[in-house]
mmCIF file of the protein (N, C-alpha, C, O) and its ligand, coordinates in Angstrom:
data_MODEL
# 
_entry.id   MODEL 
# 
loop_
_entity.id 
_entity.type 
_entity.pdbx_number_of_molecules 
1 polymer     1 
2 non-polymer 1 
# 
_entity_poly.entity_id                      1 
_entity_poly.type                           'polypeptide(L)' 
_entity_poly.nstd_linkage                   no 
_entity_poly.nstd_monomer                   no 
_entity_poly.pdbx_seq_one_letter_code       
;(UNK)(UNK)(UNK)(UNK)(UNK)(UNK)(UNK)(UNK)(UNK)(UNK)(UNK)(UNK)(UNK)(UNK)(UNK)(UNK)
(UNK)(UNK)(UNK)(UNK)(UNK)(UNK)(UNK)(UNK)(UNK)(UNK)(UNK)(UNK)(UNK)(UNK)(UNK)(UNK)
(UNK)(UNK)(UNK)(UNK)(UNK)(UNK)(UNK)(UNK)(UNK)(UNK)(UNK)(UNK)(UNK)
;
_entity_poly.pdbx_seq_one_letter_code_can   XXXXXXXXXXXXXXXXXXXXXXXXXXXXXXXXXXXXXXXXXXXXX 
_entity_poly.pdbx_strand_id                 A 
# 
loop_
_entity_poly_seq.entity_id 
_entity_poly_seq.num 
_entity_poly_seq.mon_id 
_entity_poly_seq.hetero 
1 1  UNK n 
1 2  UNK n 
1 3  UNK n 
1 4  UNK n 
1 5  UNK n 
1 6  UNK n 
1 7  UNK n 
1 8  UNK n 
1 9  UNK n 
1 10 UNK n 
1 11 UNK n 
1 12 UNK n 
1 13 UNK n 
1 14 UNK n 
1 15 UNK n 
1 16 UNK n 
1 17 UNK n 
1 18 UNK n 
1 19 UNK n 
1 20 UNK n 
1 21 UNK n 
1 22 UNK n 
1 23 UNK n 
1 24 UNK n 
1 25 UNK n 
1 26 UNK n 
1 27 UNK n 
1 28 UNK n 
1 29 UNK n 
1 30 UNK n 
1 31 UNK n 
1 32 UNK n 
1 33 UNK n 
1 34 UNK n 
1 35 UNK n 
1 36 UNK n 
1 37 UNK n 
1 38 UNK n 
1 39 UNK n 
1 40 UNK n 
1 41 UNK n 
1 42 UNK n 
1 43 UNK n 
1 44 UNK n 
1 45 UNK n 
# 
loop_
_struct_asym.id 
_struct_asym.entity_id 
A 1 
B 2 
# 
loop_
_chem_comp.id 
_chem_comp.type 
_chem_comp.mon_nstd_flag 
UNK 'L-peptide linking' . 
ZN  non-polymer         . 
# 
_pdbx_entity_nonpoly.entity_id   2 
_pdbx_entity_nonpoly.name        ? 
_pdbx_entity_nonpoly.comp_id     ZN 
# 
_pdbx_nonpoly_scheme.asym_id         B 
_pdbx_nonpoly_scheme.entity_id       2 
_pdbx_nonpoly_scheme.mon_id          ZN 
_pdbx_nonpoly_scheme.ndb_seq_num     1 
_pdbx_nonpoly_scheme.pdb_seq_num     101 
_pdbx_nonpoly_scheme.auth_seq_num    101 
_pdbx_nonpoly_scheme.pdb_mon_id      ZN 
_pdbx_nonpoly_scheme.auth_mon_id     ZN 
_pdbx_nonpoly_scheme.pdb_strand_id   A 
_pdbx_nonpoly_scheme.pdb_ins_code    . 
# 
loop_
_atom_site.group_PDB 
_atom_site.id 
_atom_site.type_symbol 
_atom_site.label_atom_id 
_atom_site.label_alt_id 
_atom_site.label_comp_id 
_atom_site.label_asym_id 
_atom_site.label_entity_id 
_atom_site.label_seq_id 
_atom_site.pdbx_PDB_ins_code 
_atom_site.Cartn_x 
_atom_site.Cartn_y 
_atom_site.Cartn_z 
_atom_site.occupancy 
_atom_site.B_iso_or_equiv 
_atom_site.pdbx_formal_charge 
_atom_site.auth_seq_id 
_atom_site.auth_comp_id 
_atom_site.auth_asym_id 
_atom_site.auth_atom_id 
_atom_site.pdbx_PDB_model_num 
ATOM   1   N  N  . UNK A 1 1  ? -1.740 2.438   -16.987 1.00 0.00 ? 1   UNK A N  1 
ATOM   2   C  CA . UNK A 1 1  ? -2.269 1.240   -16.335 1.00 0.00 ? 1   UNK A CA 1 
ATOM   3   C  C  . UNK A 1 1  ? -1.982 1.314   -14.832 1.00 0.00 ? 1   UNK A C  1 
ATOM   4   O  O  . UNK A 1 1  ? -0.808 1.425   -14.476 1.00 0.00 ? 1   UNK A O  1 
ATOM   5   N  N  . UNK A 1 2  ? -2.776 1.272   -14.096 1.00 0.00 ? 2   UNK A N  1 
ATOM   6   C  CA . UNK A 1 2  ? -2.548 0.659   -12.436 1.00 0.00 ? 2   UNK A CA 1 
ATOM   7   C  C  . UNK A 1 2  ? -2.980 -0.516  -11.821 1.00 0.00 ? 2   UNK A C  1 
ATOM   8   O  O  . UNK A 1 2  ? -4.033 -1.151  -11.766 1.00 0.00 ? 2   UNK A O  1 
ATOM   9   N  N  . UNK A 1 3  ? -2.231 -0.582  -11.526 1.00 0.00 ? 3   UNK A N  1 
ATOM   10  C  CA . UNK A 1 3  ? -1.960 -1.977  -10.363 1.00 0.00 ? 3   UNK A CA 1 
ATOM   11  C  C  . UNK A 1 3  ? -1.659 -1.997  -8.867  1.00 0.00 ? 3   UNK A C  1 
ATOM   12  O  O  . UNK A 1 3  ? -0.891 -1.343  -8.161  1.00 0.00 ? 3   UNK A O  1 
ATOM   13  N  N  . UNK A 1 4  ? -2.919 -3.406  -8.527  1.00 0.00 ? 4   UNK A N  1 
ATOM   14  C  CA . UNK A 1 4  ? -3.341 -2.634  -7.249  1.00 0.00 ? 4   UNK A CA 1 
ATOM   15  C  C  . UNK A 1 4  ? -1.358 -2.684  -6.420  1.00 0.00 ? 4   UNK A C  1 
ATOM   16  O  O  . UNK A 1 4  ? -0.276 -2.942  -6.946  1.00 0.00 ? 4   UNK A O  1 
ATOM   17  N  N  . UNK A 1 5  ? -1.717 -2.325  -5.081  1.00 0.00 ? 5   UNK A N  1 
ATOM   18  C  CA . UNK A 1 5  ? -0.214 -2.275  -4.707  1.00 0.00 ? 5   UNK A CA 1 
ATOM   19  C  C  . UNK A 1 5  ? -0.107 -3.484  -3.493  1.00 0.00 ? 5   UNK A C  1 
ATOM   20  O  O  . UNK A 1 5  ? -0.963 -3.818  -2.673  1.00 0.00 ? 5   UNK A O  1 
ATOM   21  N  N  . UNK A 1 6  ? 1.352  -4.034  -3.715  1.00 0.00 ? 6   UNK A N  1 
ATOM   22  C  CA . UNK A 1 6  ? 0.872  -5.253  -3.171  1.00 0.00 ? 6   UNK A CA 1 
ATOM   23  C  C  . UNK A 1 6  ? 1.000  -5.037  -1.652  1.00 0.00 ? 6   UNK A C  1 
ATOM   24  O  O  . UNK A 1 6  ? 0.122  -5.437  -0.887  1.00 0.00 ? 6   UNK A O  1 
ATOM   25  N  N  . UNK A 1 7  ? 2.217  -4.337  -1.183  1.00 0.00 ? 7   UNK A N  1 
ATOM   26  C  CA . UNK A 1 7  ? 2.688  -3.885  -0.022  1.00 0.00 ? 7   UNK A CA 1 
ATOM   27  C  C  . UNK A 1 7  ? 1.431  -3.792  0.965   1.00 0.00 ? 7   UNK A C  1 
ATOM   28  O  O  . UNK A 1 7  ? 1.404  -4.064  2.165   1.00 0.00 ? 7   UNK A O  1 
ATOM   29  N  N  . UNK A 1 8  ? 0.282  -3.284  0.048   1.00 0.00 ? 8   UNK A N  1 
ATOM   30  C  CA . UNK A 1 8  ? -0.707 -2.579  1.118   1.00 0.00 ? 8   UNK A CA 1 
ATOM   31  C  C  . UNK A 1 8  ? -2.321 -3.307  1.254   1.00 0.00 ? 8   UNK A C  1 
ATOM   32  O  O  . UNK A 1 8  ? -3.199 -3.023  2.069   1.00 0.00 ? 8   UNK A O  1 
ATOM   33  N  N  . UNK A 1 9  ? -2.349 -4.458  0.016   1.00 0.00 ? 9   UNK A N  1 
ATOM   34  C  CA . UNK A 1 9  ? -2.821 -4.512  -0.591  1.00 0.00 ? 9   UNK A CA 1 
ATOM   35  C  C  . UNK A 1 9  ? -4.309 -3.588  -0.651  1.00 0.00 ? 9   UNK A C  1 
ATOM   36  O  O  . UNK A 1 9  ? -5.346 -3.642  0.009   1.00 0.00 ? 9   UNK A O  1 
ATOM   37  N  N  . UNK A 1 10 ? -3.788 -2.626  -1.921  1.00 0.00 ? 10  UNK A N  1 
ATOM   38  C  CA . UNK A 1 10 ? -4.858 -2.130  -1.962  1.00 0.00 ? 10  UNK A CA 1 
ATOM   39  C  C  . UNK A 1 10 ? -5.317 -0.760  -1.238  1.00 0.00 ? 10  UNK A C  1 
ATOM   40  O  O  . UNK A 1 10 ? -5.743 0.317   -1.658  1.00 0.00 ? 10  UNK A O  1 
ATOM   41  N  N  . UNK A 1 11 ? -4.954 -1.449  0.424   1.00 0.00 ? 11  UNK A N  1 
ATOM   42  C  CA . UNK A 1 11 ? -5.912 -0.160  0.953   1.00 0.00 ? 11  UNK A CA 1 
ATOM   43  C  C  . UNK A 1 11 ? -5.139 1.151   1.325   1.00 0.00 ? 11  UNK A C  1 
ATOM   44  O  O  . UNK A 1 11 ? -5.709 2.045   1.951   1.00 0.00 ? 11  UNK A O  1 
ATOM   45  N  N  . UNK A 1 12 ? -3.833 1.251   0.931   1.00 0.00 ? 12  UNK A N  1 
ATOM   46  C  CA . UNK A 1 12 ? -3.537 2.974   0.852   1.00 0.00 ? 12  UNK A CA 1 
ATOM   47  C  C  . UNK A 1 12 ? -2.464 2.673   2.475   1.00 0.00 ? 12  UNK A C  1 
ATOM   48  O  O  . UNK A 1 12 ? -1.400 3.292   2.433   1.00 0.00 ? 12  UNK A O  1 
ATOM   49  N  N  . UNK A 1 13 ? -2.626 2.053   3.429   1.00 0.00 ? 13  UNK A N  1 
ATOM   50  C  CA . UNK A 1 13 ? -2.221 1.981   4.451   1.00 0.00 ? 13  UNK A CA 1 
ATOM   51  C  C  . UNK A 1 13 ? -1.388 0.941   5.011   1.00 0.00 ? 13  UNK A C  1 
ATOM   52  O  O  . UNK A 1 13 ? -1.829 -0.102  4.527   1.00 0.00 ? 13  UNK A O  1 
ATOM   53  N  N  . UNK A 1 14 ? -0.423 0.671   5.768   1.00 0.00 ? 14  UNK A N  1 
ATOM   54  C  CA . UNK A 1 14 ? 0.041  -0.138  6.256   1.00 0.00 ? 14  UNK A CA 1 
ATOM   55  C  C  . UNK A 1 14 ? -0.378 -0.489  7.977   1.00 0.00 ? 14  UNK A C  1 
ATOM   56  O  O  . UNK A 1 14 ? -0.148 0.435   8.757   1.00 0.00 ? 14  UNK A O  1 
ATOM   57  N  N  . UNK A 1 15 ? -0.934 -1.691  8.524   1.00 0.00 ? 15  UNK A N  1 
ATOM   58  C  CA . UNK A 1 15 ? -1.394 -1.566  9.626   1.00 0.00 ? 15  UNK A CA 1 
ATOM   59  C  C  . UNK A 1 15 ? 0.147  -2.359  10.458  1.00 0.00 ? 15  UNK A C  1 
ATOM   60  O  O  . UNK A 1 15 ? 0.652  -3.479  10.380  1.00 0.00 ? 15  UNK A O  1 
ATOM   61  N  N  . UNK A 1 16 ? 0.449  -1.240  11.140  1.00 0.00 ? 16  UNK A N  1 
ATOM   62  C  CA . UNK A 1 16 ? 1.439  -1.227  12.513  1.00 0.00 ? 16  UNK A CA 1 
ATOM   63  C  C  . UNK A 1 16 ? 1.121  -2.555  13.550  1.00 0.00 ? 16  UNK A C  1 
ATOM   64  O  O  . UNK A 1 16 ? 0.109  -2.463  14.245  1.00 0.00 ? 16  UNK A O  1 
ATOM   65  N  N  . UNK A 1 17 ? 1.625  -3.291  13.621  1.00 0.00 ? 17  UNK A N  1 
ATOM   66  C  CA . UNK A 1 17 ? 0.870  -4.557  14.690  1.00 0.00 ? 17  UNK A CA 1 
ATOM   67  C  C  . UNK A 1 17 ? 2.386  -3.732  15.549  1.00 0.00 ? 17  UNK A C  1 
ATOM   68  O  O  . UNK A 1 17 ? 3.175  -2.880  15.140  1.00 0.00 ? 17  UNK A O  1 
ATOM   69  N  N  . UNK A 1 18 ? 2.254  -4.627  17.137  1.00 0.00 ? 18  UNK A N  1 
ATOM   70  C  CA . UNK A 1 18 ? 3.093  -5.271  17.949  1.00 0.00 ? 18  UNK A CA 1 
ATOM   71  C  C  . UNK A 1 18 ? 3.031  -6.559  18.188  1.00 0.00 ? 18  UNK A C  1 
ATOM   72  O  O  . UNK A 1 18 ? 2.044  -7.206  17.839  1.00 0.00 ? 18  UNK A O  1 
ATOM   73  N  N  . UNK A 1 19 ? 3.944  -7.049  18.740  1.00 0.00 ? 19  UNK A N  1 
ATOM   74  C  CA . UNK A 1 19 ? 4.078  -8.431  19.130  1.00 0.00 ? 19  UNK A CA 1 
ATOM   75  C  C  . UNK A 1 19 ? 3.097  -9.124  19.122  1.00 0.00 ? 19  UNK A C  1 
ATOM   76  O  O  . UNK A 1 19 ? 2.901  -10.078 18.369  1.00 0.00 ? 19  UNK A O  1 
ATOM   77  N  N  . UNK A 1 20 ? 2.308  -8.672  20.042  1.00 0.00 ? 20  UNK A N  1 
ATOM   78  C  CA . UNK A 1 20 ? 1.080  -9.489  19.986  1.00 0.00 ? 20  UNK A CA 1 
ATOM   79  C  C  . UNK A 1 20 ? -0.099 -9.613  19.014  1.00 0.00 ? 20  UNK A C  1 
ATOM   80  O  O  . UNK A 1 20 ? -1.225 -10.079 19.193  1.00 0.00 ? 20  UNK A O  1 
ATOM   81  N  N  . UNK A 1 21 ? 0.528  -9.015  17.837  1.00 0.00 ? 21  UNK A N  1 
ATOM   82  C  CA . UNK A 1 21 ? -0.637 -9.130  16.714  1.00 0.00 ? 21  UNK A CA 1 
ATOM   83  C  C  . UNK A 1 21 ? -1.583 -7.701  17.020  1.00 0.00 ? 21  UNK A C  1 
ATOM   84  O  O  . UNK A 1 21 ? -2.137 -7.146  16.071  1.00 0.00 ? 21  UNK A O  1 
ATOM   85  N  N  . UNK A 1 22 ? -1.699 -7.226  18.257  1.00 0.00 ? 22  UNK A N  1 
ATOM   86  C  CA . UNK A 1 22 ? -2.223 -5.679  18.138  1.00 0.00 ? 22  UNK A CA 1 
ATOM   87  C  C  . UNK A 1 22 ? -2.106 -4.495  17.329  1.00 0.00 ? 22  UNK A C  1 
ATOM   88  O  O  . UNK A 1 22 ? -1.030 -3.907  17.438  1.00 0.00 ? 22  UNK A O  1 
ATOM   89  N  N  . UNK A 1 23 ? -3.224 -3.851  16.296  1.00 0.00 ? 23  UNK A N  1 
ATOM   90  C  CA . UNK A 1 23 ? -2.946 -3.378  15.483  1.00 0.00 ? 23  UNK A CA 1 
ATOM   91  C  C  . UNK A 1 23 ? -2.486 -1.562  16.489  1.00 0.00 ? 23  UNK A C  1 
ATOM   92  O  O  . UNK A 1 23 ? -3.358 -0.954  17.111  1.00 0.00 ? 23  UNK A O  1 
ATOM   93  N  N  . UNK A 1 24 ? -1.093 -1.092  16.397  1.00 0.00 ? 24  UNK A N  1 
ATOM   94  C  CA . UNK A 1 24 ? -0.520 -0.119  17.003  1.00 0.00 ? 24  UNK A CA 1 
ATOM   95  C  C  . UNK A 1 24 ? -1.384 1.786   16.132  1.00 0.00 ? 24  UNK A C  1 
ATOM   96  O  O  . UNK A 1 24 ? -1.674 2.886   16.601  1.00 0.00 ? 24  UNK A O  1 
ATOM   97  N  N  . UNK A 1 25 ? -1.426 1.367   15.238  1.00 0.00 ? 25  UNK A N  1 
ATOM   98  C  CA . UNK A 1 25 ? -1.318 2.714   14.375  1.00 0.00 ? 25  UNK A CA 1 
ATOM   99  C  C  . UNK A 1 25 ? -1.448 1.993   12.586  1.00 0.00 ? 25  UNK A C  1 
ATOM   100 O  O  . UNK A 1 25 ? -1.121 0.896   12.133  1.00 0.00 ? 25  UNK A O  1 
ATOM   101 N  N  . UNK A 1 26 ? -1.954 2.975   12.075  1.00 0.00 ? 26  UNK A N  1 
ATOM   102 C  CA . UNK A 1 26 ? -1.856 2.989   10.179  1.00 0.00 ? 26  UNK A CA 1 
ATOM   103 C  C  . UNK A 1 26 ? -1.179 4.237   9.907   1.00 0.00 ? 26  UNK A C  1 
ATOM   104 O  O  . UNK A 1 26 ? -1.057 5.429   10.185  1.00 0.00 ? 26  UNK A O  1 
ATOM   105 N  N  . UNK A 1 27 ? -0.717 3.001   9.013   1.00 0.00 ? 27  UNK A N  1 
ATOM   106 C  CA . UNK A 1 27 ? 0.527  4.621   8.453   1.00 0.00 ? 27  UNK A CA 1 
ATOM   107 C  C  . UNK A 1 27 ? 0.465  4.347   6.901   1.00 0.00 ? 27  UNK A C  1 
ATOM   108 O  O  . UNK A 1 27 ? 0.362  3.247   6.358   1.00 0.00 ? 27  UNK A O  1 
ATOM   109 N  N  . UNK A 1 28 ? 0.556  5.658   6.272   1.00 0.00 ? 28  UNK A N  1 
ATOM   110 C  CA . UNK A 1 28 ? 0.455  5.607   4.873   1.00 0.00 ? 28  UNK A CA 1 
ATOM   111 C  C  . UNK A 1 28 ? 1.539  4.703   3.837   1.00 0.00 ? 28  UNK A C  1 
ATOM   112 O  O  . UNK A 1 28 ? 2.707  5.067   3.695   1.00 0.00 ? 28  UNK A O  1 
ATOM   113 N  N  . UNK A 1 29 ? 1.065  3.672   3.251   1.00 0.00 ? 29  UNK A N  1 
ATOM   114 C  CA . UNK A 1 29 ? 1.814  3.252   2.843   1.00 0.00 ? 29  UNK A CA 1 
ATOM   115 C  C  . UNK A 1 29 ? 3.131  3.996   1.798   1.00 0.00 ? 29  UNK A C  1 
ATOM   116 O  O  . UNK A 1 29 ? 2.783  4.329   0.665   1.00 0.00 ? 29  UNK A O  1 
ATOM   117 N  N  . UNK A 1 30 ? 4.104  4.152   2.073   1.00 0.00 ? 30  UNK A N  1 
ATOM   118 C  CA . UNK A 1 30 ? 5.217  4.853   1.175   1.00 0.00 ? 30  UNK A CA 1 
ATOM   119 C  C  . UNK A 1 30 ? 5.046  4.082   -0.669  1.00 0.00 ? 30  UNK A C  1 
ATOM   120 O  O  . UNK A 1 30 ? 5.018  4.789   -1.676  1.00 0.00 ? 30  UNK A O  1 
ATOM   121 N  N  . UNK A 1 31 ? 4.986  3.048   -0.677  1.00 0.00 ? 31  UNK A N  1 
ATOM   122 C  CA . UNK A 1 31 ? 5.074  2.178   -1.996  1.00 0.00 ? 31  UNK A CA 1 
ATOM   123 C  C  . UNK A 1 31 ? 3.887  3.259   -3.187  1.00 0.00 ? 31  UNK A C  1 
ATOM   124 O  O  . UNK A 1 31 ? 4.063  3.927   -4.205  1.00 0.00 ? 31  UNK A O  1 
ATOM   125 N  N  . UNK A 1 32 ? 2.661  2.891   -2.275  1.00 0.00 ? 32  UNK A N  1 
ATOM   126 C  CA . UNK A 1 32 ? 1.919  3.819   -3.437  1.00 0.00 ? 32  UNK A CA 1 
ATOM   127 C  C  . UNK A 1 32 ? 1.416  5.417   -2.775  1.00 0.00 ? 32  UNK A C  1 
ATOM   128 O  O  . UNK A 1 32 ? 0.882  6.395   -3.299  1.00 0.00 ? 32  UNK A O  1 
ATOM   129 N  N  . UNK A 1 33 ? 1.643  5.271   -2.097  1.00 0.00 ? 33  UNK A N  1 
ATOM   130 C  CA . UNK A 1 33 ? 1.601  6.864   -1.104  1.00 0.00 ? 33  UNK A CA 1 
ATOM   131 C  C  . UNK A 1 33 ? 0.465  7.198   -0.741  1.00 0.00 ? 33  UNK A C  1 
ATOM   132 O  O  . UNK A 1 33 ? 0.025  8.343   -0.644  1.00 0.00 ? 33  UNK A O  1 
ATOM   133 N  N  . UNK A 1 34 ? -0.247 5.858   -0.448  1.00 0.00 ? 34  UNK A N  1 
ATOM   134 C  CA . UNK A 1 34 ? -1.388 6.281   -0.012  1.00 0.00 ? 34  UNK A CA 1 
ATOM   135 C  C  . UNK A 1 34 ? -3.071 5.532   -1.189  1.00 0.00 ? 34  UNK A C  1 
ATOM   136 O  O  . UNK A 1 34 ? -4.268 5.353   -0.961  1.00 0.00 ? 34  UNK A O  1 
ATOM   137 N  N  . UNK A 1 35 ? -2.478 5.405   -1.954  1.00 0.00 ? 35  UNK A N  1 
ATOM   138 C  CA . UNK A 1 35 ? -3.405 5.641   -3.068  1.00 0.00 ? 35  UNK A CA 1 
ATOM   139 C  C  . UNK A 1 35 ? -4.035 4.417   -3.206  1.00 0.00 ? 35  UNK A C  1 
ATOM   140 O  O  . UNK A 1 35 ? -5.224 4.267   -3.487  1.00 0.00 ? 35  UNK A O  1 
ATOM   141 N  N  . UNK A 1 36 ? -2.884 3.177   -2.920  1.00 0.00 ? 36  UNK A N  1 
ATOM   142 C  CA . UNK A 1 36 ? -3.961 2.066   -3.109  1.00 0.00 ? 36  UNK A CA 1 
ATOM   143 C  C  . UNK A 1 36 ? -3.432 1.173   -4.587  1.00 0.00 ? 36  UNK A C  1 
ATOM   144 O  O  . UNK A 1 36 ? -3.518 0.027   -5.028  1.00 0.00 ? 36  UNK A O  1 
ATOM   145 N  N  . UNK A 1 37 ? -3.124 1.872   -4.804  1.00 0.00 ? 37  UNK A N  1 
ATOM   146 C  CA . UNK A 1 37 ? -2.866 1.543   -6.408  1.00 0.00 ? 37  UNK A CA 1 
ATOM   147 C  C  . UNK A 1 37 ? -1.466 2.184   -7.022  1.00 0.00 ? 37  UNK A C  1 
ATOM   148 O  O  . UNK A 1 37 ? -1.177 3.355   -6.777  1.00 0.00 ? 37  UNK A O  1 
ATOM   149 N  N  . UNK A 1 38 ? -0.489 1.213   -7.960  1.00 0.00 ? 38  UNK A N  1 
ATOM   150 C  CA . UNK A 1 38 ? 0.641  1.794   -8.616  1.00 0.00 ? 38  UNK A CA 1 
ATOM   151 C  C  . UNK A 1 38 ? 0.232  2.012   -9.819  1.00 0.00 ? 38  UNK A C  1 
ATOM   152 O  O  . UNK A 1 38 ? -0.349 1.186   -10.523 1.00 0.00 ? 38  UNK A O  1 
ATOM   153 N  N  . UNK A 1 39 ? 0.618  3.550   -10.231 1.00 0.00 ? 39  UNK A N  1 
ATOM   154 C  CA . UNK A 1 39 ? 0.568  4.048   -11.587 1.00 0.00 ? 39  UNK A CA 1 
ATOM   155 C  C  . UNK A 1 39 ? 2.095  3.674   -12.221 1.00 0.00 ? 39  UNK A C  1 
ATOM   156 O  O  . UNK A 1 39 ? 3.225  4.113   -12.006 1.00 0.00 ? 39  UNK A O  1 
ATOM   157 N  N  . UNK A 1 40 ? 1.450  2.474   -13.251 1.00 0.00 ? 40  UNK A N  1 
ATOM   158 C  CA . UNK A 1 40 ? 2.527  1.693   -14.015 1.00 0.00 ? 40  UNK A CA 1 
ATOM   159 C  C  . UNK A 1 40 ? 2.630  2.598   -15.449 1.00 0.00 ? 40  UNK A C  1 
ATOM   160 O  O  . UNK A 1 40 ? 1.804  2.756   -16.348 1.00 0.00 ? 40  UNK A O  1 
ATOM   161 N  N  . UNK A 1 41 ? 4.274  3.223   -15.236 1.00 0.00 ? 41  UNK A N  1 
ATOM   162 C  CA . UNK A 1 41 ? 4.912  4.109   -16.645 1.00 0.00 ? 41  UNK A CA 1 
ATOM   163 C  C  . UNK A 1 41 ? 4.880  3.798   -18.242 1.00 0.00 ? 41  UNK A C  1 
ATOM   164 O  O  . UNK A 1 41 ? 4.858  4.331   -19.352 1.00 0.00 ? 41  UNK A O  1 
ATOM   165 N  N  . UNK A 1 42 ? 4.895  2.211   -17.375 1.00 0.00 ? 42  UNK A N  1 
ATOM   166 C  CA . UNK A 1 42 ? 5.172  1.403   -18.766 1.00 0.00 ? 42  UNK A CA 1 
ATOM   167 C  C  . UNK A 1 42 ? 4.528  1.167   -19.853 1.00 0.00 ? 42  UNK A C  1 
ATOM   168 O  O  . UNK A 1 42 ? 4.541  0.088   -20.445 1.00 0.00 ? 42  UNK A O  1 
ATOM   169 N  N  . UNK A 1 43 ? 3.940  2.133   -20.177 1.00 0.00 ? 43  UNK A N  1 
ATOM   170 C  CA . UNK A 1 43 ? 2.434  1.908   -21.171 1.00 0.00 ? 43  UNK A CA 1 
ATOM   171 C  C  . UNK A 1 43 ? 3.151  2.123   -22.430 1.00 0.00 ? 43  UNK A C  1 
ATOM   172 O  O  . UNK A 1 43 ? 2.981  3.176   -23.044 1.00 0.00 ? 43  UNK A O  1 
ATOM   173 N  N  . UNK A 1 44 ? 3.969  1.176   -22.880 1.00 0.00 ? 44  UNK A N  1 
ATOM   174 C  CA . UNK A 1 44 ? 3.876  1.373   -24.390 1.00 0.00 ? 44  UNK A CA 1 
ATOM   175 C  C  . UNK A 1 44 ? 3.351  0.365   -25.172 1.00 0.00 ? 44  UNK A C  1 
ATOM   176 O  O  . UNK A 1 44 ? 3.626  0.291   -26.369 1.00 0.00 ? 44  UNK A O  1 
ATOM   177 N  N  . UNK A 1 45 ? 2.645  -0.394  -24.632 1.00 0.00 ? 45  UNK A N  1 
ATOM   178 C  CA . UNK A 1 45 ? 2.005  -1.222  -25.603 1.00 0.00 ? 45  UNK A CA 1 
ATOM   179 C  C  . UNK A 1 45 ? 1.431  -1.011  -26.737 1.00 0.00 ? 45  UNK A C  1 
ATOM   180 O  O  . UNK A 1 45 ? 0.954  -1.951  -27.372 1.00 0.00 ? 45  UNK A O  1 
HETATM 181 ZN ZN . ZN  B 2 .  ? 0.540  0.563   -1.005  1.00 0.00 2 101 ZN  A ZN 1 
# 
């Protein structure tokens, strides 16, 4: 099962602001590594 990821939501990236709300840089989100989505282990239903 996957689930989207919330950190990023979704889009694989984290957007870098500064102070002023200026987006600096995207950087890959570490949580799902990019993907967008968590591959949940827990499948024993
Ligand atoms: Zn993510």
């Amino acid at each position: 099962m996957k689930i989207i990821c919330n950190h990023c939501d979704g889009q694989g990236y984290i957007e870098i602001r500064d102070c002023t709300g200026e987006i600096q840089r995207e950087e890959t989100c570490v949580f799902c590594q990019g993907m967008g989505q968590i591959l949940d282990d827990n499948d024993e239903d």
